[in-house]
mmCIF file of the C-alpha atoms, coordinates in Angstrom:
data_MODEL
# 
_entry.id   MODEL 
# 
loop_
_atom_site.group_PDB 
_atom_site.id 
_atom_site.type_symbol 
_atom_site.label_atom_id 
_atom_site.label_alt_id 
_atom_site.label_comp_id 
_atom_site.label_asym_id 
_atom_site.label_entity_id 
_atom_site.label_seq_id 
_atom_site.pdbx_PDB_ins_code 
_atom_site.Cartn_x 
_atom_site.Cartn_y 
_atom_site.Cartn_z 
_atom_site.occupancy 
_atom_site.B_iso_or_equiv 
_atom_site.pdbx_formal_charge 
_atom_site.auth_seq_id 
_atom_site.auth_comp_id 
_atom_site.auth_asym_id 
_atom_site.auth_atom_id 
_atom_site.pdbx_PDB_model_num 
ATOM 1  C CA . UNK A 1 1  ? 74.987  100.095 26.562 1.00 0.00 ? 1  UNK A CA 1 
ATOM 2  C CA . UNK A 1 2  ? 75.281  97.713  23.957 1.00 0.00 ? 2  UNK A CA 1 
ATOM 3  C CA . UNK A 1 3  ? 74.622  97.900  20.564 1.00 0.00 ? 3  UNK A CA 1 
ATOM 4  C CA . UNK A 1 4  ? 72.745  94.891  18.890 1.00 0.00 ? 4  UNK A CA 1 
ATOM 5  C CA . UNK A 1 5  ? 75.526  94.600  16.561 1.00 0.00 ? 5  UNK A CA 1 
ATOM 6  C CA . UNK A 1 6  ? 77.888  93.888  18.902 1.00 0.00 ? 6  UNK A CA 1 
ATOM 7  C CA . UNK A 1 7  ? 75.659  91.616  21.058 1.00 0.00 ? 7  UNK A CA 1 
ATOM 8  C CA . UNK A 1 8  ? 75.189  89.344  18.085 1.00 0.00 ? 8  UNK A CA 1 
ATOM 9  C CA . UNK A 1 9  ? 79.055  89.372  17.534 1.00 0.00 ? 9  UNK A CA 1 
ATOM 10 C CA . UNK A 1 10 ? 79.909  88.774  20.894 1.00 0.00 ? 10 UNK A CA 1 
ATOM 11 C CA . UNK A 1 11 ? 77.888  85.860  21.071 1.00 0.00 ? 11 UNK A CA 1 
ATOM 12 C CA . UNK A 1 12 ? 78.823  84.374  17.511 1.00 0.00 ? 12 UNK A CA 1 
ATOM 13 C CA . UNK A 1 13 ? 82.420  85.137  19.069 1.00 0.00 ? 13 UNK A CA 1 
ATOM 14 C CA . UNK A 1 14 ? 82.047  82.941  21.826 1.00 0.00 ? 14 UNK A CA 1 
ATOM 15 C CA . UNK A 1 15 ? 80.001  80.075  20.396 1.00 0.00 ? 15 UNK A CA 1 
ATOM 16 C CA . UNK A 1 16 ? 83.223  79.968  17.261 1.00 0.00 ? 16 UNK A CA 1 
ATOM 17 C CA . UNK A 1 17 ? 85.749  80.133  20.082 1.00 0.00 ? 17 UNK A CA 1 
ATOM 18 C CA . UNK A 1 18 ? 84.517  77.837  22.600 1.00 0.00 ? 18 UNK A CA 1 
ATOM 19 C CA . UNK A 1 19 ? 83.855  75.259  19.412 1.00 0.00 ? 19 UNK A CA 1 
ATOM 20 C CA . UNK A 1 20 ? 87.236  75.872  18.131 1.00 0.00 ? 20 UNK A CA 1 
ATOM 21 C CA . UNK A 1 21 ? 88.759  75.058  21.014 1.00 0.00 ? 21 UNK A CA 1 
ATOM 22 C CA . UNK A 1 22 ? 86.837  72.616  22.149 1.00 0.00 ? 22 UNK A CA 1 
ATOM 23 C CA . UNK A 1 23 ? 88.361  70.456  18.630 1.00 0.00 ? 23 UNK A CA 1 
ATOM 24 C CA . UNK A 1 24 ? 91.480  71.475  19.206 1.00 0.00 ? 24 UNK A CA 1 
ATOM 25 C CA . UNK A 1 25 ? 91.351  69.838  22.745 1.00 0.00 ? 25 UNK A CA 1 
ATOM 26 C CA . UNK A 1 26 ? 90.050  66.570  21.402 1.00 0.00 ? 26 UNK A CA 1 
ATOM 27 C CA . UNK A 1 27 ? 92.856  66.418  18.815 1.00 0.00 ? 27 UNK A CA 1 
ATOM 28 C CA . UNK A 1 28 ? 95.656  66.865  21.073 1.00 0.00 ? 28 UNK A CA 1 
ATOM 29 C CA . UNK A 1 29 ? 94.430  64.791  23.926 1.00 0.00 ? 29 UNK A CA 1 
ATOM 30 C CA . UNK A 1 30 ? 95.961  61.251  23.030 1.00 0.00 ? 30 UNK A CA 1 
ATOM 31 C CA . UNK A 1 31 ? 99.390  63.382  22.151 1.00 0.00 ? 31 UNK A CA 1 
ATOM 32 C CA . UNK A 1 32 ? 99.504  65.338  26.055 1.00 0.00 ? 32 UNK A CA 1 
ATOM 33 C CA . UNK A 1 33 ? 97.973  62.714  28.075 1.00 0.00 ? 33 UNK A CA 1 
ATOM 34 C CA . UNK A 1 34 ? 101.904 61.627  29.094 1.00 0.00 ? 34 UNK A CA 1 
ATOM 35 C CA . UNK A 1 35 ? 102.463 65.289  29.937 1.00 0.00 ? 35 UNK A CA 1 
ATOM 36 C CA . UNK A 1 36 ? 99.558  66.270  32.080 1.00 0.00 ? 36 UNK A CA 1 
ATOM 37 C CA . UNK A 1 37 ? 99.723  63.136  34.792 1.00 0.00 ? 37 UNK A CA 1 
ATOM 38 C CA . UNK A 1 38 ? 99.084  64.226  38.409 1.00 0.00 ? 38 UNK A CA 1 
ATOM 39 C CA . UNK A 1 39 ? 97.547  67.669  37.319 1.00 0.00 ? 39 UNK A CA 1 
ATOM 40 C CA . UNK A 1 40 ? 94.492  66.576  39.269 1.00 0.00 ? 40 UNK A CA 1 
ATOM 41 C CA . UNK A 1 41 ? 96.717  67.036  42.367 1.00 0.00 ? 41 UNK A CA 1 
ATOM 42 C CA . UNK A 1 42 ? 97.671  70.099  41.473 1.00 0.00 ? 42 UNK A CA 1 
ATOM 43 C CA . UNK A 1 43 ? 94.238  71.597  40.643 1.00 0.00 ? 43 UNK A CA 1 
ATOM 44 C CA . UNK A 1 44 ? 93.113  69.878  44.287 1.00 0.00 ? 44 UNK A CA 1 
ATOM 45 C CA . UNK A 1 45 ? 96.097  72.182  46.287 1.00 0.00 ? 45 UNK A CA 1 
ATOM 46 C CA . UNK A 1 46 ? 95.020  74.924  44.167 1.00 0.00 ? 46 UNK A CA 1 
ATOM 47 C CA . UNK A 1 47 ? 91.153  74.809  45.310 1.00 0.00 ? 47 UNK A CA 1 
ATOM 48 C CA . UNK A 1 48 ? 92.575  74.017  48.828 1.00 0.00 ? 48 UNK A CA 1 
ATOM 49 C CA . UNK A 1 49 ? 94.695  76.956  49.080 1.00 0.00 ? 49 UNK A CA 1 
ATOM 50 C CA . UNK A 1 50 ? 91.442  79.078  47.707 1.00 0.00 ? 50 UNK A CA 1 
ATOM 51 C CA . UNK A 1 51 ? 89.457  77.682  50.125 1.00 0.00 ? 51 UNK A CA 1 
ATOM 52 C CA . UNK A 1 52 ? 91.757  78.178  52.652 1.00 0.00 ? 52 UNK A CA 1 
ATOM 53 C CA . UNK A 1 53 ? 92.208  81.879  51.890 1.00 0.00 ? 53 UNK A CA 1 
ATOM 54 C CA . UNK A 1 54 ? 88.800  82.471  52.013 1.00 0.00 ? 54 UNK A CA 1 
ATOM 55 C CA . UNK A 1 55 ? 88.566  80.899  55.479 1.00 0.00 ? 55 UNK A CA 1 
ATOM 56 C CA . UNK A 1 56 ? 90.949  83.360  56.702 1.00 0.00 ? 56 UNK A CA 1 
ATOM 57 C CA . UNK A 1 57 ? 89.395  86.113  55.211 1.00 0.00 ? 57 UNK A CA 1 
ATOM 58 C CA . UNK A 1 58 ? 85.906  85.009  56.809 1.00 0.00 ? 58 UNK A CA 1 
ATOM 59 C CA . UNK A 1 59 ? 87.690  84.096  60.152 1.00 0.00 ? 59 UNK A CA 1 
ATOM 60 C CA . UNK A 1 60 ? 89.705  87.768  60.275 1.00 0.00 ? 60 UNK A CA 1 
ATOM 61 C CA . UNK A 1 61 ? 86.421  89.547  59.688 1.00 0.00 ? 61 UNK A CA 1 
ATOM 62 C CA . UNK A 1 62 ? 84.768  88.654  63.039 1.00 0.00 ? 62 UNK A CA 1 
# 
């Protein structure tokens, strides 16, 4: 499906971009820390409402 070109650039691709952001992160941390307080609630209400869809899903099934 794939040539082995593009296999070998689709991997360099994503080793580059994960690395590249990955510093970018760590430079900006100290800068956004003020900005991103309580995003650990929000992330929690998101996996709750996930969850929660998916519980309605299984329960409307049977």
């Amino acid at each position: 499906m794939f040539s082995t070109g593009q296999i070998y650039f689709a991997i360099f691709f994503i080793i580059v971009f994960v690395t590249t952001m990955i510093i970018v992160y760590r430079k900006d941390l100290k800068a956004l820390k003020p900005f991103y307080k309580g995003t650990y609630w929000v992330f929690l209400g998101f996996l709750i409402f996930i969850g929660l869809l998916f519980l309605i899903k299984f329960i409307m099934k049977e």
